[in-house]
N, C-alpha and C positions, 0 to 999 in steps of 0.2 A: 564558755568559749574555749575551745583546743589548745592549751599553748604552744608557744612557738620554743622549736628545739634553740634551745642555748649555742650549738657548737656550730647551728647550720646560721643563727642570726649571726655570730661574729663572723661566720667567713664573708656573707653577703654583706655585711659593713666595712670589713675589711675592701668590698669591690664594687659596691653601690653607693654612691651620690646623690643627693636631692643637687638640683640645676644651680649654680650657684654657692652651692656648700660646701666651707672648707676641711670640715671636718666629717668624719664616717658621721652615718645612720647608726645610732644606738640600739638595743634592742627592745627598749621600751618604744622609739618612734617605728619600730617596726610593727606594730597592731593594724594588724590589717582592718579595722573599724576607723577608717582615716572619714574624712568631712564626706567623701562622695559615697559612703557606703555603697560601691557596688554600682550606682546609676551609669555609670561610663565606663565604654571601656578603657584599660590604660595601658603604660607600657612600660615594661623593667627599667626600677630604678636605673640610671646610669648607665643604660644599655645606649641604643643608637639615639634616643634624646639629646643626650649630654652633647652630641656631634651636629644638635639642629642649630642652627645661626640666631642669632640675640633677639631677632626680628618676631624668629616664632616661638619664644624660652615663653613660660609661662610668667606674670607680675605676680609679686608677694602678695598682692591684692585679691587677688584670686584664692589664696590660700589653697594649694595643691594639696590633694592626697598624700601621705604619707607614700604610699602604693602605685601613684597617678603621677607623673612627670605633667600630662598635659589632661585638663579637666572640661572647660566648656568646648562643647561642641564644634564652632567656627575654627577652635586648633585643633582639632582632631584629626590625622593624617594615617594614612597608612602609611608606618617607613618597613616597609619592604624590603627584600632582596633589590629591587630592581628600583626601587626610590632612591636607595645608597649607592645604587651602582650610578645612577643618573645624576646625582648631587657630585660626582666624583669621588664619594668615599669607600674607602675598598672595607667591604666586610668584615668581620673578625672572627672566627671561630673560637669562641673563649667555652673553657671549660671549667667543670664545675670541680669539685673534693676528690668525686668517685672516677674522676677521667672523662666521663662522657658529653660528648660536645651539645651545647646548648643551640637553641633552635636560631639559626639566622633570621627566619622569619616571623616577625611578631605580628602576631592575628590577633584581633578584635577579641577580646573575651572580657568576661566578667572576673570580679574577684573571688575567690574561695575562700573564705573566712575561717574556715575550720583544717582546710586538711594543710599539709608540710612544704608540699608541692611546689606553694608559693617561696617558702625560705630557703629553696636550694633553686630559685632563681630563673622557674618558668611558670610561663602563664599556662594555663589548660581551661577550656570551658568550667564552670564553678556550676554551672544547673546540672541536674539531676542525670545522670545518663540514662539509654534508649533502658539497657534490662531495670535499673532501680526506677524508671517511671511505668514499665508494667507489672515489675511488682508491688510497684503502692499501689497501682488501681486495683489489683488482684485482690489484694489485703484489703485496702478500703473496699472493694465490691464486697468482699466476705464478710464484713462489719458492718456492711449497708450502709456506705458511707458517697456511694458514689453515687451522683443525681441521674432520673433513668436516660439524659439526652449526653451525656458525657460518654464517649467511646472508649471503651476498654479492648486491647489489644494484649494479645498473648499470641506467642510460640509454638509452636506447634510441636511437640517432644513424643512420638512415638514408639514407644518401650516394646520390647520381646515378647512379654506378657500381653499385648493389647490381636496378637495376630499369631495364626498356625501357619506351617508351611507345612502342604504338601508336598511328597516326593516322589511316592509309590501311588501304582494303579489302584489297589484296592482301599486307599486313602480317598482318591477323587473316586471313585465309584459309590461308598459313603456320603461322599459330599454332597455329589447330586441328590442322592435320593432324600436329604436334607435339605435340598434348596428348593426343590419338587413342592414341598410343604410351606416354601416361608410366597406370600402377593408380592412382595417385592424384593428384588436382588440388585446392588450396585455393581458394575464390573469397570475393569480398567487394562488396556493393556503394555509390557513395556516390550521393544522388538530392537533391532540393532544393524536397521539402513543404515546409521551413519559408520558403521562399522565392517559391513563386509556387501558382497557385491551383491550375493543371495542372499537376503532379508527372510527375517523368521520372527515366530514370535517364539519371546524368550522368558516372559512373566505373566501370567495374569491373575490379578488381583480381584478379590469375590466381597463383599461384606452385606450384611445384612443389619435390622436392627439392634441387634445383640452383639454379631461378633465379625470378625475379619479372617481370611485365609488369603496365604498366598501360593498359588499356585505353579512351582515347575516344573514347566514342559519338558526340559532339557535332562532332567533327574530321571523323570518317567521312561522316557525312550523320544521324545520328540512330539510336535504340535500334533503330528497326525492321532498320537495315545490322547490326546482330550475326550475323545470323542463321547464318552460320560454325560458331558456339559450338554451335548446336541435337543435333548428334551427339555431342557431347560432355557435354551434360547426360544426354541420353536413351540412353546406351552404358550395358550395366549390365556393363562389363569395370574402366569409371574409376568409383571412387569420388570423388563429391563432396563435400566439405567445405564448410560454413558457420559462424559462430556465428549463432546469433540467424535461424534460417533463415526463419522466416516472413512477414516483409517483405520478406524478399530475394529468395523464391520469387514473393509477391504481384507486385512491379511485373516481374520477369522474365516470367512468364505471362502480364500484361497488357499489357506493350509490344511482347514478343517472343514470344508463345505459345511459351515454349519447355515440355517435359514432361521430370519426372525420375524417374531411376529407383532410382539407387542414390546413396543420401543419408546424409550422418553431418552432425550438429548437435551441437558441440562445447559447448554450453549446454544442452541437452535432458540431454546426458551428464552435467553436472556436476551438473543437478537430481537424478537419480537414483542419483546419489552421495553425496545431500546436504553437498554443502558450504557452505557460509554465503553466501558471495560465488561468483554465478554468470557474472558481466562480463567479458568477454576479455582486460582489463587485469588483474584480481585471477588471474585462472587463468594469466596468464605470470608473474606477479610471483611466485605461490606455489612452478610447481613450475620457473621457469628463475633468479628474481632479478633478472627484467629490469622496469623501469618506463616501460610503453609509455606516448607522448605520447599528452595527453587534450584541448589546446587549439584542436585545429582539431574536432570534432562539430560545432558549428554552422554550422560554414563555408557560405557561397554556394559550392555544388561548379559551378554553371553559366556561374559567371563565367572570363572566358578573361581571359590568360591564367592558370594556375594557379600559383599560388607554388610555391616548393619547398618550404615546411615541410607544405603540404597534400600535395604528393605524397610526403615524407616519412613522414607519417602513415597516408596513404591503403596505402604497401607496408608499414609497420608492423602495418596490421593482419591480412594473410596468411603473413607470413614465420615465424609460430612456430604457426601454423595444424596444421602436418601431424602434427610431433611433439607436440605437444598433446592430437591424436585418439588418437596410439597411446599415449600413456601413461593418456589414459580411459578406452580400450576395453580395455588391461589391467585395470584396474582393475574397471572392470563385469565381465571374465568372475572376476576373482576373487570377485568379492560377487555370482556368478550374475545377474546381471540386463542383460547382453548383449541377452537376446531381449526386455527391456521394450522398450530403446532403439531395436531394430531394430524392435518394431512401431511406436513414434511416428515413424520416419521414414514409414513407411510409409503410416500415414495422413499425412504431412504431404505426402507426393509428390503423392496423391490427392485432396486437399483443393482443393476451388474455393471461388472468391469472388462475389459475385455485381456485377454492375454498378453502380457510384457513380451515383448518382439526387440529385439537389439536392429535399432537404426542404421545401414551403413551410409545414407546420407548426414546421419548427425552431426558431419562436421561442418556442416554450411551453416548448422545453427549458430555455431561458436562466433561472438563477437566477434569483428572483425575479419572473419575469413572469407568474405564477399570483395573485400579490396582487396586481397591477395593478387597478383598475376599469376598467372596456368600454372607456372612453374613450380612457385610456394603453395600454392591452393595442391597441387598434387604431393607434396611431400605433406604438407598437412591430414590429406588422406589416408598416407600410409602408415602415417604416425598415429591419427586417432584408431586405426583397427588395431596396430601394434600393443596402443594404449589399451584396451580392451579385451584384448586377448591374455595380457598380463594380466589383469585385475580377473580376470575370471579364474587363474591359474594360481593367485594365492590367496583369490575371496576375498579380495579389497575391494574398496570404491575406487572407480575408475581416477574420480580427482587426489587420490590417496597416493598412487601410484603416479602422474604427472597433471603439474596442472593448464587450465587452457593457457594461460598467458607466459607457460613456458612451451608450451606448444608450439605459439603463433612468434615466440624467438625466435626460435630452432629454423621453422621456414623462412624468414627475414633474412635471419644469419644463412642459411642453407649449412650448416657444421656438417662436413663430409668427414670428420676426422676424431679421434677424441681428443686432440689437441685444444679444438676450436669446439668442442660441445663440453666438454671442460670450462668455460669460462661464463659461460651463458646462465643468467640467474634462475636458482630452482635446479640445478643439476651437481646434486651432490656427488662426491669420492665414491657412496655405496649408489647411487644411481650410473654412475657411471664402470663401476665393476660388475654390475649385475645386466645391466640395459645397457650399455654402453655401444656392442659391436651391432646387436638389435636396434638402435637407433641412426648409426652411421649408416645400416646397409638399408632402413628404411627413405633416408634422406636422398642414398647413390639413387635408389628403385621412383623415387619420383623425380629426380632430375634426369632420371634417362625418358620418361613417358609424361610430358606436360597433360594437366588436366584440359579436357574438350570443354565445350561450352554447359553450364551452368543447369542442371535441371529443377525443373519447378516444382517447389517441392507443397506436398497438399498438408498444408495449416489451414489452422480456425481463424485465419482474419477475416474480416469485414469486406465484405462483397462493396466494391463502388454503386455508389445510390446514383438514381439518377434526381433529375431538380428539384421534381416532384415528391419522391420519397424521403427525399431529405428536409425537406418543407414540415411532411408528415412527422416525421422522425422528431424534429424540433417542436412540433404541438404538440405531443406527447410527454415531452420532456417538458414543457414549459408544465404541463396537467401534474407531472408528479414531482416537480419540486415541492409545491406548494403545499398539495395534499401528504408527503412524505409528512413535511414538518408541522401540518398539524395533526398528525398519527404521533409522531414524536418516533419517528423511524426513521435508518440509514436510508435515504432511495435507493441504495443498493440491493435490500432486502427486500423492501417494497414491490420493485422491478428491476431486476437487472439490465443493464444494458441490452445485453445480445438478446433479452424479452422484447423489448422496445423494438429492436432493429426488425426483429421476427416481423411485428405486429405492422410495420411499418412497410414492410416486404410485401406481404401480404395482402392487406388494404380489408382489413373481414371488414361485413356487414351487418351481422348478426351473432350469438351468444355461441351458435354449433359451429361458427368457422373460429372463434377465439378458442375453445376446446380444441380441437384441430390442430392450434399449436403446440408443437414438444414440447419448445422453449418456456411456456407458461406453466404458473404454479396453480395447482388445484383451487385454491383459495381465493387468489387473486382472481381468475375468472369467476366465481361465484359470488364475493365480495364489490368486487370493481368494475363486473364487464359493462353495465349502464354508462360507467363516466367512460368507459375509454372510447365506447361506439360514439357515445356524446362527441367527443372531443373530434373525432374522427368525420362525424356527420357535418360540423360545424366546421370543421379546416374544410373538407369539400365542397358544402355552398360554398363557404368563403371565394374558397380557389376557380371555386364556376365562376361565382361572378365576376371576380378578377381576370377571369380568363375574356367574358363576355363582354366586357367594359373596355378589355382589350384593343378586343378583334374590332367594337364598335367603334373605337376611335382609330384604328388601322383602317379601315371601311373609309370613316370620313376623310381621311386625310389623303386616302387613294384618289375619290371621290372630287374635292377639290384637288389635287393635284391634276387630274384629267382635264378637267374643267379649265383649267389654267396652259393648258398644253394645246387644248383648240382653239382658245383664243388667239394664242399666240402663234398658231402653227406647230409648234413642237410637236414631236412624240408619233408623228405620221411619214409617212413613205415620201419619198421623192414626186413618187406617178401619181398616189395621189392630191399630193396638193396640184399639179399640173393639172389633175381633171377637175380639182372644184374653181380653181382659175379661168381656167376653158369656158365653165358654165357660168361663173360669172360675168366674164366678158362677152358669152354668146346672149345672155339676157339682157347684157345693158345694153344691144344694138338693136333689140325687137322693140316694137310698140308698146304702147302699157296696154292698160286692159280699156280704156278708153277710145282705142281707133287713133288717137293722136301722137305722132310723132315728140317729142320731148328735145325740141330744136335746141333751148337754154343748156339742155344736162350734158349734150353730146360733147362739145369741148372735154368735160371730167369726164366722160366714160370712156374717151378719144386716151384722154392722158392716164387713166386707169390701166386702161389695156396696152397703153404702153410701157406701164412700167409694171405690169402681171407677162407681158414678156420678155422685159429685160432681168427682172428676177429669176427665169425658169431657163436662162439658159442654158445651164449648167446639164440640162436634162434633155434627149431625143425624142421624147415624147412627148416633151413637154413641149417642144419647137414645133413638132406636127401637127398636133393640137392646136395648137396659135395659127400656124400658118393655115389651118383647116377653116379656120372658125374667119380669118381674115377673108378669103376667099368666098366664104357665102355672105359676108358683110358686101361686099363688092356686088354681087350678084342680085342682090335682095335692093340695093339702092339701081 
């Protein structure tokens, strides 16, 4: 065991206490091998302990740590910053020999048994730290000491020596006709949106199974000098690798029209794999144990020259590229789904973009500028093209240059001055010397010309369904939740939404109206179209019958209700209930069919038709009638 320094035990004696004790800790009871060896955590001698109340002091009975003011568990407390603040004891900032203030807040830790750390009077975790636990796996891996299910993690250190940088044309002209020869090539690219307003591409990184280059554009003469590379994408003998391929394809297409042919996208692969974490970092780390650097993604790639931790980074992220795909694409033919993946490259090869167009409605997209009033909505106008027009002029991002939510101030406040656009947050001393008179005269220019009414502006949302479609829409979704998760897939990948919606819009019937669809993925109609017609055949019986079961009980209910209306007289005309009165007071005065008068019944027929015309009097027709039918009773007697 390490001893403990002589000159650091007497100062810590000199100022540490066991609870209770009148006299200093010795430095022999300073052996950090006290009763709890390490099992708990504990807390500096005579630190904020000595200050807990008698109730929670440990008993001698307990026999406390040398090291351990408080031992079993039930006293185990966090005293905190904010524990002493609540207890009402004010903190202490005590210092150690060397002047430097010791930690107010004591954390849960184990004890260190070996290192000094302990005798100048702080805790620090005592287990192994992150780099000395990858390098004993390292070292045991290399001694074959590590069992094969025990994960071993290492760093990812990318040296000088591991990669060439191209700079010069007749460098990449070489290259190619080197990579012409190798089946497979990884690529990667780095560009710098976040940096200026006209996006480029500013790195591209090449590796094969042997070796790494990295490639700048910028050196050569610019993206359009790649052009070398153009057989090399478009040869369908090399297979190309990407992760994340479709921003990579975007600016290669648009800087370099280059076209491809044969493509593998080591994140499309892992999507239909479904694994949780689909990142290039999570995919090395799972199946090699390596932990690629994550701290240069932001980087200004355009700025010269480049550091080394950036071109570190930059071949970090191709050099585990190759092997990566083959242990994907084993794995999709094992779970059969090799030919999903092959058709998504496939349309990704295929896929265009169409030309970046500067919006001047874009300002209606900016939160909140819908509740604006005309007023602020038209200064917001003139401020976003203003905004615009500057970011073009020094090749910034437009949010670089101002942000929305100092935008949608500026309108609120309306600042006609720089007095009053001086104070508004996000408007600096150099924004306001540079932008400053450009911004007030933008503010005057829409307070003089309120905005008109509101134009519709043509996005991708979702068409309103009507009952029916949405009916639909929901059996479909009920079909792929289920089947998603026993595919072990996002339903997102599965089918998208706006797939669903499509399919749902539409109402196909058969395999050549599902093709039909843009919105559907090759695979998925070849794979799935039985269940989805399935599903689709089955909501429409369903919904006939529903429909038919409907209408029959509408029918019936009509049906008695009528019924119910003639009994009663309802639901008929004035004239004609006066004509079937008429005729039935005209029959109850004739004979029967017998020849015989009906002497007995005349009283009721007498008093029938007198109150079949005391009810109708309400009506003209209904009295001439009566009075008609009276008049041949007369006559016929």
């Amino acid at each position: 065991m390490r001893p403990v320094d002589t000159s650091q035990a007497a100062h810590l004696a000199t100022r540490n206490r066991l609870p209770g004790a009148t006299t200093p800790a010795s430095p022999s009871e300073m052996d950090p091998g006290g009763p709890c060896r390490g099992r708990s955590p504990g807390f500096r001698a005579g630190g904020p302990s000595a200050r807990l109340p008698a109730s929670r002091q440990p008993s001698a009975a307990r026999s406390p740590c040398r090291w351990c003011v408080l031992t079993d568990p039930p006293e185990l407390i966090r005293w905190s910053f904010f524990t002493r603040r609540r207890a009402g004891v004010r903190p202490e900032r005590e210092r150690d020999q060397t002047g430097h203030r010791l930690q107010t807040r004591i954390r849960k830790a184990k004890h260190d048994r070996s290192r000094s750390r302990i005798a100048q009077g702080r805790w620090t975790w005592s287990g192994p730290s992150r780099e000395n636990s990858l390098a004993d796996n390292v070292e045991k891996k290399s001694a074959g000491e590590v069992k094969s299910g025990e994960p071993t993690k290492r760093s990812s250190k990318t040296k000088s020596s591991d990669f060439e940088i191209i700079e010069t044309g007749p460098e990449l002209e070489k290259l190619a006709k080197e990579l012409l020869r190798e089946d497979v090539v990884a690529f990667d690219t780095e560009a710098d949106s976040f940096y200026h307003y006209f996006d480029k591409v500013c790195l591209v990184q090449v590796a094969t199974r042997k070796k790494c280059w990295l490639i700048d554009p910028l050196k050569i003469g610019g993206p359009s000098k790649l052009a070398p590379l153009a057989p090399v994408f478009s040869s369908p003998k090399v297979r190309v690798l990407f992760h994340a391929a479709e921003y990579d394809i975007y600016v290669l297409k648009r800087d370099c029209g280059f076209k491809f042919t044969n493509l593998f996208d080591t994140m499309v692969s892992a999507q239909l794999l479904g694994y949780p974490a689909i990142g290039l970092a999570a995919l090395v780390e799972r199946h090699f144990g390596v932990s690629l650097p994550k701290d240069e993604q932001r980087s200004d790639w355009s700025r010269r020259p480049l550091r080394d931790k950036q071109l570190s980074y930059a071949a970090s992220d191709v050099l585990y590229l190759i092997k990566l795909a083959e242990k994907l694409e084993k794995e999709l033919n094992k779970a059969d789904r090799l030919g999903w993946a092959m058709d998504e490259f496939e349309t990704l090869c295929g896929r265009r973009w169409p030309d970046r167009a500067f919006d001047e409605l874009g300002y209606l997209r900016i939160k909140g500028a819908r509740s604006l009033d005309p007023v602020a909505l038209a200064i917001l106008r003139e401020l976003f093209l203003l905004r615009d027009e500057r970011a073009r002029e020094i090749d910034r991002p437009p949010f670089k240059v101002l942000g929305n939510r100092t935008l949608l101030d500026i309108c609120r406040e309306q600042a006609a001055d720089l007095d009053s656009l001086g104070e508004i947050k996000g408007i600096s001393d150099l924004i306001l010397k540079r932008l400053g008179k450009d911004l007030v005269a933008a503010v005057k220019k829409g307070l003089r010309k309120p905005h008109g009414p509101i134009p519709k502006l043509e996005t991708g949302t979702r068409r309103r369904m009507d009952r029916r479609t949405e009916k639909r829409l929901a059996a479909l979704k009920d079909w792929r939740g289920p089947r998603a998760e026993a595919l072990k897939l996002d339903p997102g990948v599965l089918c998208p939404n706006a797939a669903l919606e499509a399919i749902a819009w539409a109402g196909p019937k058969n395999a050549k109206d599902l093709k039909g669809l843009p919105e559907l993925k090759t695979w998925l109609v070849r794979e799935f179209s039985d269940e989805i017609l399935g599903v689709l055949e089955r909501h429409d019986t369903n919904n006939a019958a529903e429909a038919a079961g409907t209408e029959r009980a509408v029918d019936e209910k009509s049906i008695g209700k009528s019924q119910r209306s003639r009994r009663s007289g309802r639901g008929r005309s004035g004239a004609s209930r006066a004509k079937a009165r008429a005729k039935r007071a005209q029959s109850s005065t004739h004979p029967n069919a017998s020849g015989e008068a009906s002497d007995e019944a005349s009283p009721n027929k007498t008093a029938t038709s007198g109150k079949s015309s005391a009810s109708a009097k309400g009506s003209p027709k209904a009295n001439s009638a009566s009075a008609g039918s009276a008049s041949r009773t007369k006559s016929d007697s």
